[in-house]
C-alpha positions in Angstrom: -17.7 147.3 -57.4 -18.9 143.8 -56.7 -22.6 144.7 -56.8 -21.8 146.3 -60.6 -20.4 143.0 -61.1 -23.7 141.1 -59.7 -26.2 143.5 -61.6 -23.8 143.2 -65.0 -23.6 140.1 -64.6 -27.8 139.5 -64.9 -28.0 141.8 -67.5 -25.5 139.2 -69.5 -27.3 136.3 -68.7 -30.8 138.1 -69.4 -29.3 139.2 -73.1 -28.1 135.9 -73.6 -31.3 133.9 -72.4 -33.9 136.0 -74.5 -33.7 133.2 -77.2 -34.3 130.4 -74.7 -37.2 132.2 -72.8 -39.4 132.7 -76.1 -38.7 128.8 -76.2 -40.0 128.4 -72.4 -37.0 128.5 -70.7 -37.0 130.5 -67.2 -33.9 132.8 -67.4 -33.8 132.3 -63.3 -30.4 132.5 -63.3 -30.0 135.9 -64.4 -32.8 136.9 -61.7 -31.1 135.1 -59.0 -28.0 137.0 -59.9 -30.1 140.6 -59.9 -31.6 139.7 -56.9 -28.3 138.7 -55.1 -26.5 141.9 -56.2 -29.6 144.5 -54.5 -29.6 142.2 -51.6 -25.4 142.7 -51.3 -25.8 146.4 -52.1 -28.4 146.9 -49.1 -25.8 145.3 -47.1 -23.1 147.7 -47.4 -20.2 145.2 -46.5 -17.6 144.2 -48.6 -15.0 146.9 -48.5 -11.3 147.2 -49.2 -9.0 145.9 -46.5 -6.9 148.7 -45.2 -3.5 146.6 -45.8 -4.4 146.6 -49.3 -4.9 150.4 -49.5 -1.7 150.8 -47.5 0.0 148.9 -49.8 -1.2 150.4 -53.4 -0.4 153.9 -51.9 3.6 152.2 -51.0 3.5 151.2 -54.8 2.3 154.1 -56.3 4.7 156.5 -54.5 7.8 154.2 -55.4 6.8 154.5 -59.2 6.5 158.1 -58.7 10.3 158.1 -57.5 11.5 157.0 -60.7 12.4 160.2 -63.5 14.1 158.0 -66.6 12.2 156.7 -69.0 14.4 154.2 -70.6 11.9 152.3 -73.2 11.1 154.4 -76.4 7.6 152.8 -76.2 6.9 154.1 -73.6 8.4 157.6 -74.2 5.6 157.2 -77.6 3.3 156.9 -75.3 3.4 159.4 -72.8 3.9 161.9 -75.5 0.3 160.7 -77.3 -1.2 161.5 -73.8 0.5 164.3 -73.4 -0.7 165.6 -76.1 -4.8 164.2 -76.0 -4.7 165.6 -73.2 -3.7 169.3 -74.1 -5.9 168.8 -77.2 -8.9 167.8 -75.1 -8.6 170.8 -72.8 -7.8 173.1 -75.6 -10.9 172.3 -77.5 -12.8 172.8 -74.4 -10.8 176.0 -74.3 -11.7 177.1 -77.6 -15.8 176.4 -77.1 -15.4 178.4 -74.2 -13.6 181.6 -76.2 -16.3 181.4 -79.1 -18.7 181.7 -76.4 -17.3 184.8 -74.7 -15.8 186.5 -78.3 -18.5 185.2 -81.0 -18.3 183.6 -83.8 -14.7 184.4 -85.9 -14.1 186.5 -89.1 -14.4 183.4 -91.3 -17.4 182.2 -89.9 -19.0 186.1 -90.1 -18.2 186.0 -93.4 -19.4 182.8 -94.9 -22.0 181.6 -91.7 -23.1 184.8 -91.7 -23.1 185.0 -88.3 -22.8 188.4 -86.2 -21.2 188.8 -82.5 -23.3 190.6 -79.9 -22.9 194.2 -77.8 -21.0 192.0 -75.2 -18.9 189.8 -77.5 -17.6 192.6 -79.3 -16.5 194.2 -76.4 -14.9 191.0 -75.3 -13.1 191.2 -78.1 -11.5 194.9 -77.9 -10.4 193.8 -74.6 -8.7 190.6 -75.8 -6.8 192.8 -78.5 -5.1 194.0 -75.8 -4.1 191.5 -73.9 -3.1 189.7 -77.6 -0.2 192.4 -77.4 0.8 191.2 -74.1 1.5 187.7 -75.0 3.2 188.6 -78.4 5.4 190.6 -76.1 6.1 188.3 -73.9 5.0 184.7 -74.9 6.6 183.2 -71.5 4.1 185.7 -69.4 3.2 184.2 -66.0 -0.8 183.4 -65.7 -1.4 186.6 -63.6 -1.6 190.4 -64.9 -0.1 192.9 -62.9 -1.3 196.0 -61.3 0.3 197.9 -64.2 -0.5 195.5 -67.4 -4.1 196.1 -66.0 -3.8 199.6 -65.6 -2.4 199.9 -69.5 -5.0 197.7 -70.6 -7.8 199.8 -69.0 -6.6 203.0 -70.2 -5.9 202.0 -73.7 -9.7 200.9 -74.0 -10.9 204.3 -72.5 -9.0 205.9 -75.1 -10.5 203.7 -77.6 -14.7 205.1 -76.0 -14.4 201.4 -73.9 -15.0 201.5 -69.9 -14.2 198.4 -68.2 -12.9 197.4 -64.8 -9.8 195.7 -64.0 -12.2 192.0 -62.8 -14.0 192.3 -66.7 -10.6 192.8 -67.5 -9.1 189.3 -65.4 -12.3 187.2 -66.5 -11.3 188.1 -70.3 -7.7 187.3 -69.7 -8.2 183.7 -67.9 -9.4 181.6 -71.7 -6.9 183.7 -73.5 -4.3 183.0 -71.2 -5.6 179.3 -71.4 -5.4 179.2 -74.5 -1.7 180.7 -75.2 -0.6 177.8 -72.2 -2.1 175.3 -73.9 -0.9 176.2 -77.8 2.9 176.3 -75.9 2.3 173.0 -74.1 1.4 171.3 -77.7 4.1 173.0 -79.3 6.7 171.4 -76.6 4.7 167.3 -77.3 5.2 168.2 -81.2 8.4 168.6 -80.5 9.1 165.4 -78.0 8.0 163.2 -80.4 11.3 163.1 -82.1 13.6 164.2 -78.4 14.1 160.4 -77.1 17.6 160.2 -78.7 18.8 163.6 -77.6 17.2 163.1 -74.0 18.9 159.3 -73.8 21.9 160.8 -75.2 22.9 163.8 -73.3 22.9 163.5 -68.7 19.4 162.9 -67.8 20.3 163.2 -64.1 21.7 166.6 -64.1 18.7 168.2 -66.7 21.4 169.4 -69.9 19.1 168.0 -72.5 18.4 171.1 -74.6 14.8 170.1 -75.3 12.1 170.9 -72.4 10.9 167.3 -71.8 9.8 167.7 -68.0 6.0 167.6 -69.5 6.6 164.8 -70.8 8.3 163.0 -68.1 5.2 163.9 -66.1 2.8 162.1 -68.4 5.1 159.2 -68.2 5.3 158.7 -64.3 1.3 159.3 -64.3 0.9 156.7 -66.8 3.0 154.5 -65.1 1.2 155.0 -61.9 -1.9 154.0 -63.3 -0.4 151.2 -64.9 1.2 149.6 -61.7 -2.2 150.7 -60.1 -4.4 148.5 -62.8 -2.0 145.5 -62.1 -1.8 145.8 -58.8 -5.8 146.0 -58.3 -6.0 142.9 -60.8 -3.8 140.7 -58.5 -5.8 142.0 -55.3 -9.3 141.1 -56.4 -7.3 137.5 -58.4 -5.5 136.5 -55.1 -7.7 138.0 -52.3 -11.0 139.9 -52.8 -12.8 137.3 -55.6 -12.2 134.7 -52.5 -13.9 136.9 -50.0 -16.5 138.0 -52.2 -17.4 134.4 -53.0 -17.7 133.6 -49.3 -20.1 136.8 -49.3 -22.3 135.2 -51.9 -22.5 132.1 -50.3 -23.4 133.5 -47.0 -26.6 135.0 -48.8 -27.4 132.5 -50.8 -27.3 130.0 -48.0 -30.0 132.7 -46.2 -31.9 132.3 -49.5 -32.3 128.6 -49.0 -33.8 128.8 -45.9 -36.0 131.1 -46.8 -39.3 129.4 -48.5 -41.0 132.6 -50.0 -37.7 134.1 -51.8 -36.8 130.6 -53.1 -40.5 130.4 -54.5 -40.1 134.2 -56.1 -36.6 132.9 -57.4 -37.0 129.3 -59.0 -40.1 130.2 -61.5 -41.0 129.4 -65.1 -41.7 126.4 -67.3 -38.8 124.7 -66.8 -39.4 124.5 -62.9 -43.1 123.6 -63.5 -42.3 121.4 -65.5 -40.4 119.3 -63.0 -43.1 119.7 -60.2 -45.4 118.0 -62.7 -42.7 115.2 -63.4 -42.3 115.0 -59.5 -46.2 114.7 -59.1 -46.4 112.0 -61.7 -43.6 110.0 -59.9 -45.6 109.8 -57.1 -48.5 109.0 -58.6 -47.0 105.8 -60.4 -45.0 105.1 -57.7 -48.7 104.7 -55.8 -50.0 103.3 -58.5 -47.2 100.5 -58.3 -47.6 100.2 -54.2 -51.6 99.5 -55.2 -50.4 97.1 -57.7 -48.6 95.2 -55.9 -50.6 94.7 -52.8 -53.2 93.6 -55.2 -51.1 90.8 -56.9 -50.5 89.2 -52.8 -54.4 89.7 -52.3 -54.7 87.3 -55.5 
């Protein structure tokens, strides 16, 4: 992390010094700050202490304890993740199925696009297991021995030979799918169950509405919360003073070292300043000569 910081850092500084170098100003700053993040990174030291690990695993668990959600902000929220969430994997979902079924009657019709040998196979057996979810639409995510048995059959009698694992690999997106349309359903209907679930015994689970889901999303988005504030006051309070003490143990290397402090302090503004130095010694000599010939005289 602190070597992202270093490099991220020069990149900043770089950016923000193009302007000055086009006027002859030596963005060495930004170099010293690249240089000092590789030479931290090849170093491999600065790591989390153990007590602070110790002590963000205590906190997260504690927050996991707690099951009310008693702030209807927050209850917004975790619904809104709930539900990006099962809308991000249910798009991924649905690439996946146009994939393995082809493109859909609408699209045939107007895209003029046609399904292959395979997808339309793919598709007779996802007719079938269609039936099974309408029939039961709280179906567990396995088949049995004896759904995949009917399933088989019915496509021999339909001319279609298939085994019972082309059978499972068909059934695992629609499945997918039909879990994650449900789950959706239930963050719909959340959105307006923070009075009923405040209203009726929490404790005991007699709210009417299926909230658990969404109880979920709130502890996890309370753990990461506590987590982010946590990890702020640790590198606040503790790690920004013992990174700082890292940098200055390499940068004090760096100013004993002739060659690197050479490489690192370049440009006008630097040459500059040598040439100012080299003047001042010159009239500085040019005084001493001066003067010495004033006593002569």
């Amino acid at each position: 992390m602190s070597t992202m910081v270093l490099k991220e850092s020069g990149k900043a500084v770089t950016t923000h010094n193009t302007s000055s170098e086009k006027n002859g100003q030596a963005s060495y700053l930004a170099i010293l700050i690249v240089q000092l993040g590789d030479r931290y990174s090849q170093r491999h030291r600065y790591t989390w202490e153990d007590k602070a690990i110790d002590m963000l695993r205590v906190i997260q668990l504690n927050t996991l304890e707690d099951r009310i959600v008693t702030d209807k902000g927050e209850w917004d929220q975790a619904v809104r993740f709930f539900e990006a969430s099962v809308k991000e994997k249910l798009n991924l979902t649905e690439n996946t199925m146009a994939e393995m079924f082809g493109p859909s009657a609408w699209q045939r019709w107007t895209q003029w696009k046609y399904a292959t040998d395979e997808q339309q196979k793919r598709r007779n057996v996802k007719g079938e297991l269609d039936k099974i979810l309408v029939s039961d639409s709280k179906h567990p995510p396995t088949l049995s021995y004896d759904e995949l048995t009917t399933v088989r059959k019915n496509l021999q009698r339909a001319g279609l030979e298939v085994d019972t694992e082309y059978i499972r690999e068909t059934w695992y997106p629609v499945y997918r799918r039909h879990f994650l349309q449900q789950a959706l359903l239930r963050a719909y209907d959340g959105r307006k169950a923070y009075y009923l679930y405040v209203t009726q015994n929490r404790d005991r689970g007699d709210c009417t509405l299926n909230v658990n889901d969404i109880i979920l999303f709130w502890r996890i988005q309370q753990v990461m919360k506590v987590t982010t504030n946590a990890l702020r006051q640790q590198v606040i309070n503790r790690e920004a003073r013992r990174l700082d003490k890292e940098i200055k143990a390499v940068l004090d290397e760096y100013s004993e070292d002739e060659d690197k402090k050479i490489q690192l302090l370049t440009g006008k503004r630097v040459s500059l300043a040598e040439e100012l130095l080299r003047v001042r010694k010159i009239q500085e000599r040019l005084e001493e000569f001066i003067n010495a010939l004033n006593k002569e005289k």
